[in-house]
C-alpha positions in Angstrom: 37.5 8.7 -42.1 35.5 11.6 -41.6 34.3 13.0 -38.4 30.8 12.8 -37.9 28.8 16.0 -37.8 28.8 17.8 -34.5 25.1 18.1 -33.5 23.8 21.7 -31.7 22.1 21.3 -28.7 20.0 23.3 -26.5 20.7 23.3 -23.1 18.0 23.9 -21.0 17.4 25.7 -17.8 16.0 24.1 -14.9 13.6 27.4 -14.2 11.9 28.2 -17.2 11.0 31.9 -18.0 8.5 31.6 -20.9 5.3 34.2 -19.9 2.6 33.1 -18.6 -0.9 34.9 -20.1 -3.3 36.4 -17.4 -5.6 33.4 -17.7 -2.6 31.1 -16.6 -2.1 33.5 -13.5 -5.5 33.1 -12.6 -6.0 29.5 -12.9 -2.9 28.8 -10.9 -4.4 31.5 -8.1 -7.9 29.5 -8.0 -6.3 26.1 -8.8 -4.3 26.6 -5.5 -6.9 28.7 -3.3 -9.3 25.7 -4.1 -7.3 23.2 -3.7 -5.8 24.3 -0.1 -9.5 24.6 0.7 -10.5 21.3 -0.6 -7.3 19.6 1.8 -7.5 21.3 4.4 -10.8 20.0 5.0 -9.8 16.5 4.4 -6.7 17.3 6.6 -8.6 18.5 9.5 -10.8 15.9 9.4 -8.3 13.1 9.1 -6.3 14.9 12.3 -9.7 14.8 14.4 -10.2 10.9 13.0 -7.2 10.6 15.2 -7.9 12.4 18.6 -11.4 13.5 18.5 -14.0 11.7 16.6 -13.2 8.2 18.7 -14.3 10.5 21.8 -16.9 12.6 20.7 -18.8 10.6 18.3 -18.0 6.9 18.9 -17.6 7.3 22.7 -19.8 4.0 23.4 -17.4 2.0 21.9 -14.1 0.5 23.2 -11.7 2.9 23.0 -9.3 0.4 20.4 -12.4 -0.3 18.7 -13.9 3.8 18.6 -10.0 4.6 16.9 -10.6 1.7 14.4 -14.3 3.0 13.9 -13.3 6.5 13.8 -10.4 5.6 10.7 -13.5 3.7 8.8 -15.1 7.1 8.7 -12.0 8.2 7.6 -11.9 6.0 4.3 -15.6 6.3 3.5 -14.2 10.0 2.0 -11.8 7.8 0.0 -14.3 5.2 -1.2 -16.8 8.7 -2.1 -13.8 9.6 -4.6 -13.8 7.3 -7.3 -17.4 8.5 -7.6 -16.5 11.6 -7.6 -14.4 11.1 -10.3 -16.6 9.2 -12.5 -18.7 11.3 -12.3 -17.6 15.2 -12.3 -14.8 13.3 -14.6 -17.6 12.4 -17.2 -19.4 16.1 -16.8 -16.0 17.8 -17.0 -14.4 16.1 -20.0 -18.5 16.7 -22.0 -18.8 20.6 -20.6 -16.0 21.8 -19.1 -13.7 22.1 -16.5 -14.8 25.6 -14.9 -18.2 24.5 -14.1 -17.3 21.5 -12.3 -15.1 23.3 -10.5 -17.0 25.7 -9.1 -20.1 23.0 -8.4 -17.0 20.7 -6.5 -15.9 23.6 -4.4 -18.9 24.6 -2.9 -19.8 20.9 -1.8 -16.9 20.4 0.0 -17.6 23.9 1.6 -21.0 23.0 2.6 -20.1 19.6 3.9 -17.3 20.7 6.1 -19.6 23.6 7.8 -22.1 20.9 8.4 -19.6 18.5 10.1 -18.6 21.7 12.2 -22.1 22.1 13.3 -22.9 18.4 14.2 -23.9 17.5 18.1 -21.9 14.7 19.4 -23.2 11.4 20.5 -24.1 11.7 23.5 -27.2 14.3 22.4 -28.6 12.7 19.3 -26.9 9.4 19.7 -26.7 7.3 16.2 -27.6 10.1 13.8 -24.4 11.8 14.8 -21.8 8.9 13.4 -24.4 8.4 10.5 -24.0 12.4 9.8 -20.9 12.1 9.8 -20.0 9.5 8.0 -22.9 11.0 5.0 -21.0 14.7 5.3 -17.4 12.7 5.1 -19.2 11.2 2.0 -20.1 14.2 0.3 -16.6 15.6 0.9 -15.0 12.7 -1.0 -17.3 12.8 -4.3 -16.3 16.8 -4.2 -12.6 16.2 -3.7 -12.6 13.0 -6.3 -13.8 15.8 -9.3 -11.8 18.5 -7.7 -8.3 17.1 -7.3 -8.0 16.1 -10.7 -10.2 19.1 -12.3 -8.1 22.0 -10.6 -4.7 20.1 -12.2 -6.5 20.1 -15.4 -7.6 23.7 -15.4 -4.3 24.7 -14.4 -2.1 22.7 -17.1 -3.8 23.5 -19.8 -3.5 27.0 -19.3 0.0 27.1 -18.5 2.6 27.4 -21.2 3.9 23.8 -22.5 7.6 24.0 -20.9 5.8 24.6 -17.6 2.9 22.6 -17.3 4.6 19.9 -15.0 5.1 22.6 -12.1 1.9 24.6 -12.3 0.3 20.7 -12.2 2.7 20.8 -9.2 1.1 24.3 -7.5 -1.9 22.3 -6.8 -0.8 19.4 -5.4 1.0 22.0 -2.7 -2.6 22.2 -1.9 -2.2 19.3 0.4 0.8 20.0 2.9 -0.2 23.7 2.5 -3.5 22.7 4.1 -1.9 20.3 6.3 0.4 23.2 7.6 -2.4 25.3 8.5 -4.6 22.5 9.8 -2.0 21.4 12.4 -1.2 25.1 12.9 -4.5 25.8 14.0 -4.9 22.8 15.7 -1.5 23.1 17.5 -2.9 26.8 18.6 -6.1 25.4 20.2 -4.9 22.1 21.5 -2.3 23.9 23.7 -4.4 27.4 24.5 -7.7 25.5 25.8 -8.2 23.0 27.9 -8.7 19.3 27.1 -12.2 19.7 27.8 -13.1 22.5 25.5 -11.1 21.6 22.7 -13.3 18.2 23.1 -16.2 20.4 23.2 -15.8 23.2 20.8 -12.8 23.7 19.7 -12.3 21.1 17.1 -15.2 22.7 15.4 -13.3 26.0 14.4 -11.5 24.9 11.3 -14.4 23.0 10.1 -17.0 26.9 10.3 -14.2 28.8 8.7 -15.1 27.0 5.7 -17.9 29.5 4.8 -15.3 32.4 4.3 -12.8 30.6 2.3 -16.1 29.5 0.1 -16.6 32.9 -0.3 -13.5 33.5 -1.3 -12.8 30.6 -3.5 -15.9 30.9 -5.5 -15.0 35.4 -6.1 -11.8 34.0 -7.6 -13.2 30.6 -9.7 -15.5 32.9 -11.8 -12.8 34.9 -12.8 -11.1 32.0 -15.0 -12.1 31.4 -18.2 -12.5 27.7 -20.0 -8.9 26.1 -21.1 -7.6 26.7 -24.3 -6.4 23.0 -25.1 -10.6 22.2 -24.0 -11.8 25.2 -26.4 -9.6 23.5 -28.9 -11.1 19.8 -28.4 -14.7 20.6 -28.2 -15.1 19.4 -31.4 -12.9 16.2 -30.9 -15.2 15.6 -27.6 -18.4 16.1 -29.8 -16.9 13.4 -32.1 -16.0 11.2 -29.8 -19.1 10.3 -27.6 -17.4 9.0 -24.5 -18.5 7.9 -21.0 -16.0 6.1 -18.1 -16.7 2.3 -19.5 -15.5 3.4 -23.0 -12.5 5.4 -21.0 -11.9 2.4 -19.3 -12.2 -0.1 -22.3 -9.7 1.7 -24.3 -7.0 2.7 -21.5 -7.7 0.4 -18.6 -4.2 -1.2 -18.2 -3.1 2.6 -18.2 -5.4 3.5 -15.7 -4.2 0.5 -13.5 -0.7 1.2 -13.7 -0.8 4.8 -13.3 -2.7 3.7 -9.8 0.3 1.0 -9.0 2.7 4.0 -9.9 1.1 6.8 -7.1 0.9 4.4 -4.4 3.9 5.1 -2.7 3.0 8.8 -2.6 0.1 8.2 -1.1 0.2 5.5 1.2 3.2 7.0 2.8 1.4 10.4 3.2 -1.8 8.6 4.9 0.8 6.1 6.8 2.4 9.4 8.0 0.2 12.0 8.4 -2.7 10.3 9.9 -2.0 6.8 11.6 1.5 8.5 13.0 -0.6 10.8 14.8 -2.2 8.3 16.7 1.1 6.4 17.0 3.3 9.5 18.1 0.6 10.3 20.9 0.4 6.8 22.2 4.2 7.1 22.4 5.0 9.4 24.4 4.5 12.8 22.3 1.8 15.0 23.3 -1.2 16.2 21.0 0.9 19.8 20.5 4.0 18.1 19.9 2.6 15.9 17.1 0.9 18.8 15.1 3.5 20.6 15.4 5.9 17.6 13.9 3.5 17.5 11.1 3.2 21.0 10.3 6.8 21.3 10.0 7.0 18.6 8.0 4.9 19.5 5.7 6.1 23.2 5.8 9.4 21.5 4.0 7.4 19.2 1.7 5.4 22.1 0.1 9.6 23.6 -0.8 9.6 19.9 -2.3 6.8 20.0 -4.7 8.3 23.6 -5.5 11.2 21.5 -7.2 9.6 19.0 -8.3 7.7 20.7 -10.5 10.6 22.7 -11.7 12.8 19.3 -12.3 10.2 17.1 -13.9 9.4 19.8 -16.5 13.1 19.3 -17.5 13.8 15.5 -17.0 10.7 14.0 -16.8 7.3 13.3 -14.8 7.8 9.6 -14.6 11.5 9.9 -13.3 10.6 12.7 -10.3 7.5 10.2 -9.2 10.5 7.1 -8.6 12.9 9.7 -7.3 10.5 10.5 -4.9 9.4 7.0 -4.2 12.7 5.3 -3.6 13.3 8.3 -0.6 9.5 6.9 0.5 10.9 2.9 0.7 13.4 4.7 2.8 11.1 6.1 5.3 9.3 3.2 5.5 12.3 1.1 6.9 13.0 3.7 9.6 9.9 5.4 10.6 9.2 2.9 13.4 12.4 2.7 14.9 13.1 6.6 15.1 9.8 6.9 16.0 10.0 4.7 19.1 12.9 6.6 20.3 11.0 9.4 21.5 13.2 12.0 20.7 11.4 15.0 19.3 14.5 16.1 16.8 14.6 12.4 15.5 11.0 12.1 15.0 10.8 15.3 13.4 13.5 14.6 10.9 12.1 10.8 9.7 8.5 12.3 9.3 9.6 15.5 7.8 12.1 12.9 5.4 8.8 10.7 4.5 6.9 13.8 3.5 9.3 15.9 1.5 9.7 12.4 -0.3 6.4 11.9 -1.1 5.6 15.3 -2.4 8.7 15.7 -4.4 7.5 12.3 -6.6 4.0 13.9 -6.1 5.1 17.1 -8.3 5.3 15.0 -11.3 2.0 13.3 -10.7 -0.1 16.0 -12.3 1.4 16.2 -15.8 1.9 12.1 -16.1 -1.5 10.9 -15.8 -3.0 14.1 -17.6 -0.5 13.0 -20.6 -1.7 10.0 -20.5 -4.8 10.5 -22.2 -6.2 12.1 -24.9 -8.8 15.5 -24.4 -12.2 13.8 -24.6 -11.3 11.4 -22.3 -8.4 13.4 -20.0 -10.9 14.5 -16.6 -12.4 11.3 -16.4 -9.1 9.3 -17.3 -7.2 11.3 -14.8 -9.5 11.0 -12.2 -10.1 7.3 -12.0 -6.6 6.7 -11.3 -6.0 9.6 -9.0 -9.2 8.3 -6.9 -8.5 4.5 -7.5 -5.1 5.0 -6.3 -6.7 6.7 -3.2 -9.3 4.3 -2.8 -6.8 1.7 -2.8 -3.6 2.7 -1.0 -5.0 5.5 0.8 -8.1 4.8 2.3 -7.0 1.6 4.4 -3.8 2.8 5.3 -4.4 4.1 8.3 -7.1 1.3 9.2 -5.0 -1.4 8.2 -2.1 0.0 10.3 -4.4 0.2 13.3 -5.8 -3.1 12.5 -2.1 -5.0 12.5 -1.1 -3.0 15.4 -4.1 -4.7 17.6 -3.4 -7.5 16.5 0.1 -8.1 16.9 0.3 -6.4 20.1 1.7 -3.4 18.9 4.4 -4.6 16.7 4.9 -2.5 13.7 7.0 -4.8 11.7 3.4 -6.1 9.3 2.9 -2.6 8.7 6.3 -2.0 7.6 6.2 -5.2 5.6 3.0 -3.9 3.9 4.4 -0.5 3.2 8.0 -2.1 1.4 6.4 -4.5 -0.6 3.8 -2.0 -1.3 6.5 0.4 -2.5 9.0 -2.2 -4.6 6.1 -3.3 -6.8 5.6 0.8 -7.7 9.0 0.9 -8.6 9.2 -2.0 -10.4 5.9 -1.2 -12.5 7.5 2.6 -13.1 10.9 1.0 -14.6 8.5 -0.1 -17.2 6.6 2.8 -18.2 7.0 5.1 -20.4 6.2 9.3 -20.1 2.9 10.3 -22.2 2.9 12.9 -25.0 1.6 16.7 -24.7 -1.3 18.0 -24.1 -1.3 18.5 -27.6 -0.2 15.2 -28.8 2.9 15.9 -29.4 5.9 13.9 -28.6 8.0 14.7 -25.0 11.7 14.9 -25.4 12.9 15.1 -21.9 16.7 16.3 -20.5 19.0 19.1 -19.7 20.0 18.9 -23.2 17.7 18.4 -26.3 18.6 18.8 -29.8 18.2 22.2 -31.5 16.5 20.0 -34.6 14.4 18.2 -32.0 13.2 21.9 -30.8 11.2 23.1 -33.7 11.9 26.6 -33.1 14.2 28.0 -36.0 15.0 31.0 -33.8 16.6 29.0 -31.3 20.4 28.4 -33.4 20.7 32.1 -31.9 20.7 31.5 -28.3 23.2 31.5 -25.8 22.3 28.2 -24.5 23.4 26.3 -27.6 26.0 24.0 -27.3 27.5 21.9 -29.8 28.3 18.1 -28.3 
């Protein structure tokens, strides 16, 4: 019998090296100035939900029942995203991404100078929780048409082999902001006193906001439209589209794209935002915290790094459940090291929980981007980005409180919540499949892909050929 035919392969590298054009250079630099910008906003604000705002704006109020209230405030943001994404989605998929962007990024600039600037309750009384809660508002419909916008702008600027990890720069926009929120926050917790951090200090991250606007908006004009939407404006004037016909045709998509993020970010919120209350009520003082989640999130931004290196090479969908499964993990232990009191071990499981949530978050960018077509791609993208938010996101602090009050400060529900949470994710990822390019073009994923399979005749030449 005769062998069969040996088949060449190319074997890939994990760190591509293909150029990137100036355009791609400056997207990335914008993507990730305005995204850092965009989350450290929410970050700050979602660390003073935590210490502050209970105090200073629902003072009145028992102090369970001001935390509670002050975590409500803290999901109106998430419920402002869908919105958000409807409808800078909508405007961005009809007239661009750059716009959008630029219209996004000075609302959540203005919004978070304003909630700097706000008197606390006991001057104005009411209007300063109903200020708040409209500024925390505003911030969410900016971030619900930034988040998925700056991906966009990025990807489709970026060359095809490397789309996944510049998709994966801006999502380092969240730990990086986290980093310097708790940085900051660590700095004037511990160098004034509890009273002036109460009184003023908290307001500092929120008025630097007008320079990085500045910044931001220098850096924005400088990028041009994408490529792959120059290329589609003629498929989006075909196609008259609007977020019911996006839904319509790619709803079940839409849902299970939301099912397959939830462990990302209802691990982050559980985290980064309830565990701050939790670590301070047990034991670890308002320095010690920040600086646990700064760390943390120090390591999780080296996460995303490789992430977005690895799913380029083996596949969104399989870097989001990699990332996952560490997540049901941390949910099993989190509690129990937590309650030990030990800074080292409290450190290690929230810096464990975070690096395994951003490493699955690297390959969100590029999956639900790919899972839509052009015309419909800001809008598709950003309902289930925002709806997984709005979902998983937005209560999970709340709900944590919530079952903590009432169970006397057990934390077994909230671990229940967060596994079962977490297996159905899984379960629904084994399931589906990775989307096609940007271009519409079939994925092949793995170290190794044919040299056939390549489409690049020049590639029988290279080094990296193997024959298997």
């Amino acid at each position: 019998m005769s062998q069969p035919t040996p088949i060449p392969y190319l074997k890939r590298p994990v760190r591509t090296r293909t150029p990137a054009p100036r355009q791609a250079k400056r997207a990335v630099v914008s993507g990730t100035f305005g995204s850092a910008l965009e989350w450290f906003d929410f970050a700050v604000y979602g660390a003073m939900s935590a210490t502050v705002f209970p105090v200073v704006f629902f003072n009145k109020l028992d102090p369970v029942i001001g935390l509670l209230a002050s975590f409500a405030t803290f999901g109106v943001g998430f419920f402002a995203r869908p919105l958000g994404g409807i409808v800078f989605g909508h405007l961005g998929d009809r007239f661009g991404r750059r716009k959008i962007l630029l219209t996004t990024f000075i609302l959540m600039g203005a919004a978070s100078m304003i909630i700097g600037l706000l008197p606390p309750y006991s001057s104005i009384g009411f209007i300063a929780p109903l200020a708040l809660v409209l500024m925390r508002f505003i911030q969410g419909i900016a971030l619900g048409g930034e988040a998925t916008g700056a991906q966009l702008m990025t990807m489709e600027h970026a060359p095809e082999d490397r789309r996944s990890f510049y998709g994966a720069l801006m999502a380092m926009g969240s730990p990086i902001s986290q980093v310097l929120a708790n940085l900051m926050l660590a700095v004037l917790s511990g160098v004034l006193s509890g009273e002036a951090f109460l009184s003023w200090g908290w307001r500092v991250p929120f008025l630097l906001s007008i320079f990085l606007v500045a910044v931001g908006i220098y850096i924005r004009l400088k990028v041009e439209e994408t490529p792959v939407f120059k290329e589609g404006v003629r498929e989006v004037a075909a196609e008259q589209t609007n977020p019911g016909t996006v839904m319509k045709s790619h709803g079940l998509t839409i849902l299970r794209l939301i099912l397959a993020f939830a462990p990302i970010v209802i691990t982050f919120y559980i985290v980064s935002v309830f565990g701050i209350s939790y670590l301070t009520s047990h034991g670890f003082s308002q320095s010690e915290t920040f600086t646990i989640i700064m760390i943390s999130n120090f390591l999780s931004v080296i996460a995303i790094w490789w992430g977005g290196r690895l799913s380029d090479v083996y596949g969104r969908r399989r870097i989001l459940m990699i990332g996952s499964a560490g997540t049901l993990l941390a949910a099993f232990i989190f509690f129990p090291v937590a309650d030990l009191g030990s800074f080292p071990l409290a450190l290690g499981v929230v810096a464990f929980a975070l690096v395994s949530a951003q490493f699955g978050n690297a390959g969100q960018g590029a999956l639900f981007a790919e899972a839509f077509p052009t015309h419909m791609r800001y809008t598709g993208s950003a309902l289930a980005l925002t709806g997984a938010n709005l979902i998983f996101a937005a209560p999970a602090p709340f709900l944590a409180s919530w079952l903590m009050t009432i169970t006397a400060g057990n934390t077994v529900s909230i671990t229940i919540f967060w596994v079962v949470t977490i297996i159905a994710a899984l379960i629904n990822m084994l399931f589906m499949g990775d989307g096609r390019t940007l271009e519409g073009k079939p994925h092949r994923f793995g170290r190794y892909v044919p040299v056939h399979e390549t489409g690049d005749p020049n590639v029988q030449t290279s080094t990296n050929v193997v024959v298997r």
